[in-house]
Phi, psi and omega in degrees: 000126173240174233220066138342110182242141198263013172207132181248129185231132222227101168262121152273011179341326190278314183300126199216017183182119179225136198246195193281351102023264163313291173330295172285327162315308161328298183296294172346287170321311195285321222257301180306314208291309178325272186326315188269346167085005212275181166209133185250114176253132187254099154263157183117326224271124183288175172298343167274314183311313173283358164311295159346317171257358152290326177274329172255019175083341165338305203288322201296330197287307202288319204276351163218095182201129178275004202238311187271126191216180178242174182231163188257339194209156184271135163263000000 
Protein backbone atom coordinates (compact mmCIF):
# COMPACT_ATOMS: atom_id res chain seq x y z
CA UNK A 1 0.00 0.00 0.00
CA UNK A 2 1.46 3.47 -0.84
CA UNK A 3 0.77 6.61 1.11
CA UNK A 4 0.41 9.76 -0.56
CA UNK A 5 0.17 13.20 0.67
CA UNK A 6 -1.80 15.62 -1.10
CA UNK A 7 -0.38 19.10 0.39
CA UNK A 8 3.06 19.63 1.79
CA UNK A 9 3.72 23.03 3.49
CA UNK A 10 7.26 23.45 3.93
CA UNK A 11 8.17 26.75 6.21
CA UNK A 12 11.51 27.76 5.30
CA UNK A 13 11.79 30.74 7.02
CA UNK A 14 14.86 29.79 9.08
CA UNK A 15 16.83 28.56 6.58
CA UNK A 16 19.60 30.95 5.58
CA UNK A 17 22.38 27.97 4.05
CA UNK A 18 21.32 24.98 1.98
CA UNK A 19 24.18 22.87 0.70
CA UNK A 20 23.95 20.20 -2.29
CA UNK A 21 22.81 17.89 0.01
CA UNK A 22 19.68 20.00 1.00
CA UNK A 23 19.25 20.82 -2.33
CA UNK A 24 18.75 17.21 -3.71
CA UNK A 25 16.36 16.85 -1.32
CA UNK A 26 14.45 19.69 -2.12
CA UNK A 27 14.66 18.51 -6.22
CA UNK A 28 13.21 14.88 -4.47
CA UNK A 29 10.72 16.32 -2.66
CA UNK A 30 9.37 18.52 -6.07
CA UNK A 31 9.77 15.40 -8.52
CA UNK A 32 7.98 13.25 -5.95
CA UNK A 33 4.99 16.28 -5.55
CA UNK A 34 4.78 16.24 -9.72
CA UNK A 35 4.88 12.87 -10.24
CA UNK A 36 2.20 12.11 -7.50
CA UNK A 37 -0.46 14.85 -8.68
CA UNK A 38 0.75 16.40 -4.78
CA UNK A 39 0.91 20.26 -4.24
CA UNK A 40 4.10 21.56 -2.13
CA UNK A 41 4.07 25.25 -0.38
CA UNK A 42 7.59 26.79 0.35
CA UNK A 43 6.59 29.23 3.06
CA UNK A 44 9.06 31.81 4.02
CA UNK A 45 11.81 31.78 1.29
CA UNK A 46 14.31 34.68 1.98
CA UNK A 47 15.72 35.99 -1.16
CA UNK A 48 19.25 33.89 -0.80
CA UNK A 49 17.24 30.78 -0.61
CA UNK A 50 15.41 31.67 -3.74
CA UNK A 51 18.71 32.58 -5.40
CA UNK A 52 19.63 29.00 -4.67
CA UNK A 53 16.64 27.60 -6.31
CA UNK A 54 17.20 29.94 -9.22
CA UNK A 55 20.19 29.15 -9.66
CA UNK A 56 20.01 25.27 -9.77
CA UNK A 57 16.87 25.08 -11.14
CA UNK A 58 14.59 24.40 -8.58
CA UNK A 59 12.51 27.62 -8.41
CA UNK A 60 11.99 26.55 -12.81
CA UNK A 61 10.79 22.41 -11.59
CA UNK A 62 8.38 24.62 -9.13
CA UNK A 63 7.03 27.33 -11.37
CA UNK A 64 6.22 24.93 -13.84
CA UNK A 65 4.18 22.55 -11.66
CA UNK A 66 0.50 23.86 -11.65
CA UNK A 67 0.02 22.56 -7.82
CA UNK A 68 3.61 24.24 -6.29
CA UNK A 69 4.33 27.31 -5.27
CA UNK A 70 5.92 29.27 -2.69
CA UNK A 71 3.96 31.51 -0.17
CA UNK A 72 4.69 34.53 2.21
CA UNK A 73 2.41 33.55 4.41
CA UNK A 74 -0.38 31.11 6.04
CA UNK A 75 -3.44 31.99 5.16
Amino acid sequence: MKLFLSLIIIDVEQIDFIDSVGLGVFAGVISSTIRNNSTLMLKGMTNRVRRLFEITGLMEMMDNSKNNKTIDTFA
